[in-house]
VMD Tcl script that draws the C-alpha trace (Angstrom):
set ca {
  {0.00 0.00 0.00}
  {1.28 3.93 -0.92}
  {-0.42 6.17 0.92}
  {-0.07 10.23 0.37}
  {0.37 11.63 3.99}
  {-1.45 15.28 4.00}
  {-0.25 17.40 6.92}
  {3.42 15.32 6.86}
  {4.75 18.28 8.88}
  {2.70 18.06 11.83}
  {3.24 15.40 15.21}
  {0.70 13.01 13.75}
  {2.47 12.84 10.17}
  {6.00 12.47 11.52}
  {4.57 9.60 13.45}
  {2.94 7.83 10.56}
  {5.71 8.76 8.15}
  {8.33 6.85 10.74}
  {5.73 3.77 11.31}
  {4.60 3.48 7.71}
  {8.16 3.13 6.10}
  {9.49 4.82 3.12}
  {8.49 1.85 0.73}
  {4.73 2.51 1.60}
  {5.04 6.56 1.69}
  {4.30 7.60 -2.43}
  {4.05 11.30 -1.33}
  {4.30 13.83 2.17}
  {2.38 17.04 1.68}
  {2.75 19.99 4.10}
  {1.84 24.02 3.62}
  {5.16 23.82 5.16}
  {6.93 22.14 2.62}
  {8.83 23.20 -0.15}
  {8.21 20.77 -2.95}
  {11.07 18.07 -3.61}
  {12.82 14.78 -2.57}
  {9.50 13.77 -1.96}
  {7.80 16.49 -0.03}
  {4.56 18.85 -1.80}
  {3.34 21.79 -0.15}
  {0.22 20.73 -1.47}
  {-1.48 17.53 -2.31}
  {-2.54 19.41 -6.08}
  {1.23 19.30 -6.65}
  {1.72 15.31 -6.41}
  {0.27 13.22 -9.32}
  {1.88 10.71 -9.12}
  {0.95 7.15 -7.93}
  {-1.47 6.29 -4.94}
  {-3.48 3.86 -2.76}
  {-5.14 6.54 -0.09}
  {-4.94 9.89 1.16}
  {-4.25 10.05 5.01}
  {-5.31 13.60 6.21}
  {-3.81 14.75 8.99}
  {-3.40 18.50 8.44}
  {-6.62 20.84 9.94}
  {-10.11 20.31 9.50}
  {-10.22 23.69 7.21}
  {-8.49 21.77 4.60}
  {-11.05 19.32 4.02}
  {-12.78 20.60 0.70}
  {-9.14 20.67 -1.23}
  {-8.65 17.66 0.54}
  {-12.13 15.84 -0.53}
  {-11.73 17.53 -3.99}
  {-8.02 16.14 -4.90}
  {-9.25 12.51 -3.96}
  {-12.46 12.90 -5.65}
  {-10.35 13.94 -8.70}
  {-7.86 10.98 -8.48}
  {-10.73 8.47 -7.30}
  {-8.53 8.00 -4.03}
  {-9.48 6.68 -1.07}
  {-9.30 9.38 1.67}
  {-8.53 8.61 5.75}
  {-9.56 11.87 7.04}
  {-7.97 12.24 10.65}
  {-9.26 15.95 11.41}
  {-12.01 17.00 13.96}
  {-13.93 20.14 14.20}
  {-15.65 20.34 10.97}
  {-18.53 22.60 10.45}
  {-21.27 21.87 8.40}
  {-20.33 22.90 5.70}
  {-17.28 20.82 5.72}
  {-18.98 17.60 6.90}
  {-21.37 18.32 3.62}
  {-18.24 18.70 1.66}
  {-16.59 14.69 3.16}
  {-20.90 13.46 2.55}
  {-20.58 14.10 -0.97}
  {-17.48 12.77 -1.37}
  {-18.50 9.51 -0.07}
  {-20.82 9.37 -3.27}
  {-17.84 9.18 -5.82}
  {-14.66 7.30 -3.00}
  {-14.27 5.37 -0.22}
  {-14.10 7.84 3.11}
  {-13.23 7.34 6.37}
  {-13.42 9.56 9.27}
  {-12.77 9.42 12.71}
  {-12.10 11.74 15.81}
  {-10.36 9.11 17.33}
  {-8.33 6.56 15.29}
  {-7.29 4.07 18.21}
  {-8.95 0.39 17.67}
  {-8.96 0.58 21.56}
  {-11.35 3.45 21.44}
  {-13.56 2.13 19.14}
  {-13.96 -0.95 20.94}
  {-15.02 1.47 23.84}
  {-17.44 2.58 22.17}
  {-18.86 -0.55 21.41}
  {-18.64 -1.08 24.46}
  {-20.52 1.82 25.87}
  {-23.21 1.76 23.52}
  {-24.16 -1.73 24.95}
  {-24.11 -0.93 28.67}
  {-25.75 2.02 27.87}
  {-28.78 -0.26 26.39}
  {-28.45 -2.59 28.83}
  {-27.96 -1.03 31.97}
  {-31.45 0.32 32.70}
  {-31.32 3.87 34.33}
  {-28.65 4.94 35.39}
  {-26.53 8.27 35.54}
  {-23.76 8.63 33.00}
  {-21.08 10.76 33.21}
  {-17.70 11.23 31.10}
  {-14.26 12.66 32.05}
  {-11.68 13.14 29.53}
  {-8.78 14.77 29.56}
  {-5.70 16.05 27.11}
  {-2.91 18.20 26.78}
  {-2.74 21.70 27.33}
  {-2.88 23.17 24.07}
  {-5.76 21.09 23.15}
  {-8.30 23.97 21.19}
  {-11.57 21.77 20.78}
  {-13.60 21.03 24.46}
  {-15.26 18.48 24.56}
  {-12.42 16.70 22.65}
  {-13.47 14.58 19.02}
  {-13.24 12.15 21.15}
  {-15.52 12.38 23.68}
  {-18.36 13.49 21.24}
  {-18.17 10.31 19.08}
  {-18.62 8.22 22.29}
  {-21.22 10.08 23.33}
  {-22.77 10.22 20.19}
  {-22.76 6.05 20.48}
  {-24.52 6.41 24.12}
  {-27.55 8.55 22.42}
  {-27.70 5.72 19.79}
  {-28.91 3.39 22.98}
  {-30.34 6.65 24.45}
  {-32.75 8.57 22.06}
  {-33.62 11.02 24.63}
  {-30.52 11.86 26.74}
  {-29.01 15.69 25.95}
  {-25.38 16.41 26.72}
  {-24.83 18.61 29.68}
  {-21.23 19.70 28.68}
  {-19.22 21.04 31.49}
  {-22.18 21.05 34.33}
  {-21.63 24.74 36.15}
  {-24.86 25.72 37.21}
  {-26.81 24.96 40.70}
  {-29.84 22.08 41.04}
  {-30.14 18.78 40.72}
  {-29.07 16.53 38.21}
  {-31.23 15.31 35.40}
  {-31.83 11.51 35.02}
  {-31.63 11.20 31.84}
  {-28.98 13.56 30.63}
  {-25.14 12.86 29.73}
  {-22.58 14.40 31.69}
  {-19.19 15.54 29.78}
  {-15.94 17.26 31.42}
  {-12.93 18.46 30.08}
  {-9.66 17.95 32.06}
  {-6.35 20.03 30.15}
  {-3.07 19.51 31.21}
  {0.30 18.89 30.93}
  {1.26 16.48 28.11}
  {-1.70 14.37 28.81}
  {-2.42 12.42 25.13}
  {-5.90 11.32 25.90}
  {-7.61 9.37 28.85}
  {-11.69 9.02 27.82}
  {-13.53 7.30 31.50}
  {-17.18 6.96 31.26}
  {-19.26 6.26 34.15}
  {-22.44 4.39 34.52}
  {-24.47 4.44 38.10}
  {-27.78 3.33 38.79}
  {-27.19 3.70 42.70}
  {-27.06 0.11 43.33}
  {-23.68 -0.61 41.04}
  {-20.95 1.15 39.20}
  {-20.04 0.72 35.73}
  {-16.35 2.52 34.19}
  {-15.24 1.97 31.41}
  {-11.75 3.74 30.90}
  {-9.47 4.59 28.05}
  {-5.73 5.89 28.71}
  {-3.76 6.59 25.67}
  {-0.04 6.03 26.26}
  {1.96 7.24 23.15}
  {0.34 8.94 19.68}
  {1.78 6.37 17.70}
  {-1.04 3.90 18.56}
  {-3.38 7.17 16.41}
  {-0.74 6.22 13.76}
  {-0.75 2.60 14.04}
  {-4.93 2.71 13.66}
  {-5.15 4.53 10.76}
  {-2.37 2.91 8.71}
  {-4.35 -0.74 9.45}
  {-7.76 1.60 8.52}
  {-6.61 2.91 5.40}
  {-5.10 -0.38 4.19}
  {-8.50 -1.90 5.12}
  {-10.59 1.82 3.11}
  {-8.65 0.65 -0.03}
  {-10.77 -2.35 -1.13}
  {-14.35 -0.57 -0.08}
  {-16.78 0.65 -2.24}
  {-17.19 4.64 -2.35}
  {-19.60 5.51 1.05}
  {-18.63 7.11 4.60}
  {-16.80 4.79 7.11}
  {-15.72 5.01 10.30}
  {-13.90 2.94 13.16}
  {-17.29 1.14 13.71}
  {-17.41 -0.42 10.16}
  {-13.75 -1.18 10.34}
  {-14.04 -2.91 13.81}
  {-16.97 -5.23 12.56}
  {-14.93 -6.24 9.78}
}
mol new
graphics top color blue
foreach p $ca { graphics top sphere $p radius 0.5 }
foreach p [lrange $ca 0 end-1] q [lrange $ca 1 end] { graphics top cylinder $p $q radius 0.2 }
display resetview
């Protein structure tokens, strides 16, 4: 597999440049970059050969992004959180003409989490559930991708719970709600712990990450696994069930 690593100048893509190996890199694509020995400051100035796109530059990208790879009829493992509509219309119609995958959180851990969640969450009866996550300090989004996308699976078990993100204000608690805070500090890469009480037993699930390469390690086994799908939206869920 070649992939074409978009945002090759950033933490993430010096992590999946070292883990992926130079004989499955075709291209590395930075605004950074000057373009040679390999390196594009933009993915319009490679043409050569690819399997997939890996995007790991900024969520503003995402409509050059979607529009190279719709183009070249590339796969595209988009990596990026904190898309606004229009963006996330802009990945939707791409999935009509290529194979897209997104994820806030590309750990196979996570995902399995999630499953995880989703299931007690069904199961469980009433109960309380509350989430604590926490991150570095120069974090930007609150709640984190993260912590969304697992939340997001809860509410599929939960039609009627609301997100109460970052509780502040006086009174009781709401039964049915979903309780999300944001921890930020340090060099913290990502712990996700979700709590699930009905006042007779406690349920936690927990999630520490240890290193960033494990983000790295996930999408490179996604986006081998993106390149034989049929054009549509994918995400961790899909790739977990096979």
């Amino acid at each position: 597999m070649k992939i074409i690593i978009n945002g090759a100048g950033g933490k993430m893509g010096h992590i999946l440049a070292d883990m992926a190996g130079n004989e499955n890199i075709a291209a590395l694509a930075d605004v950074a970059f000057d373009t040679g020995n390999g390196k594009y400051h933009s993915l319009d100035d490679f043409t050569g050969e690819a399997d997939c796109v890996v995007d790991f530059s900024h969520h503003t990208a995402i409509q050059s992004v979607t529009s190279y790879c719709v183009r070249r009829k590339l796969p595209v493992l988009i990596a990026t959180t904190g898309h606004t509509p229009d963006e996330l219309a802009y990945i939707h119609d791409a999935a009509k003409n290529i194979p897209v995958f997104m994820s806030p959180n590309m750990s196979v851990g996570v995902a399995l989490v999630a499953d995880i969640a989703e299931r007690v969450a069904r199961l469980f009866g009433e109960c309380d559930i509350e989430m604590i996550e926490a991150h570095h300090n120069q974090k930007i989004d609150v709640p984190s991708g993260t912590a969304l996308m697992l939340a997001k699976r809860i509410q599929d078990a939960r039609k009627d719970s609301p997100l109460n993100i970052g509780r502040h204000e006086n009174g009781k608690r709401p039964s049915n709600e979903i309780g999300i805070h944001s921890l930020r500090y340090g060099s913290e890469v990502g712990t996700h712990e979700i709590i699930f009480s009905n006042g007779l037993e406690t349920i936690t699930i927990r999630h520490d990450a240890k290193n960033r390469a494990l983000f790295a390690r996930g999408a490179l086994s996604a986006a081998e696994w993106l390149i034989n799908q049929k054009p549509g939206l994918y995400g961790m869920k899909d790739y977990i069930a096979g």
